[in-house]
C-alpha positions in Angstrom: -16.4 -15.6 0.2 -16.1 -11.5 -0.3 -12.9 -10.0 1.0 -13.3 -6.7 2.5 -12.4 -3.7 0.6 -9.8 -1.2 2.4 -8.7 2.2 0.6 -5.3 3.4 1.8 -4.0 6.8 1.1 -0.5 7.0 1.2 3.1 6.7 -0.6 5.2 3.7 -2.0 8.2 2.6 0.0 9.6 1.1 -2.9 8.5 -0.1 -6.6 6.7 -3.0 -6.4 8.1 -6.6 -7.0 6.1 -8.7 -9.7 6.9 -12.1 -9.6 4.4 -15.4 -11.4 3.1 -18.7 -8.9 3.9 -22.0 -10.3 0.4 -21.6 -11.8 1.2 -19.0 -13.7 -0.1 -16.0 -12.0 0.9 -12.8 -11.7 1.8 -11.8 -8.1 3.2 -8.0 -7.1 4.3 -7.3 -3.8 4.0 -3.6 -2.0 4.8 -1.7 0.8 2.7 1.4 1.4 3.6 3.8 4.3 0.2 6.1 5.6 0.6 8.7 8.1 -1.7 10.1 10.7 -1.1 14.1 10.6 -2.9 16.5 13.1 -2.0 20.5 12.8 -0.2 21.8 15.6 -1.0 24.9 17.5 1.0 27.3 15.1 -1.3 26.2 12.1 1.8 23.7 11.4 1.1 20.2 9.6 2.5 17.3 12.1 3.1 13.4 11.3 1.9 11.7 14.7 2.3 8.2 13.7 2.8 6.4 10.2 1.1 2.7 9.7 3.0 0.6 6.7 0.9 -1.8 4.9 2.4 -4.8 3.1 0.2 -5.3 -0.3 -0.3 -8.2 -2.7 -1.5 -7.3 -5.6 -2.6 -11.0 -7.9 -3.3 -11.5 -11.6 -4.7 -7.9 -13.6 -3.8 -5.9 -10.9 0.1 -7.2 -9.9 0.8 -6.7 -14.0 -1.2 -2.9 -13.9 0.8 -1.9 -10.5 
């Protein structure tokens, strides 16, 4: 089975957490917060909502992040 692929542009809450399963794999937790911005009538930058995304991150990856 193929997961789906999803890119996320957006800022760490926190540093992530890197913990190992009982099998021995690398596991690293994340929070990333994205926000939805729209410019204003003065030409002004404006955050209209902010979705936070909890992330695992397993084996290569948990250890790179």
């Amino acid at each position: 089975m193929t997961l789906p692929t999803i890119t996320a542009i957006g800022r760490l809450s926190a540093d992530p957490s890197l913990r190992f399963s009982g099998a021995g794999k690398a596991v690293a937790k994340l929070s990333i917060a994205c926000n939805d911005n729209k410019r204003d009538e003065q030409g002004t930058w404006q955050t209209i909502s902010t979705t936070w995304l909890d992330v695992s991150l397993w084996d290569t990856e948990a250890e790179t992040a």
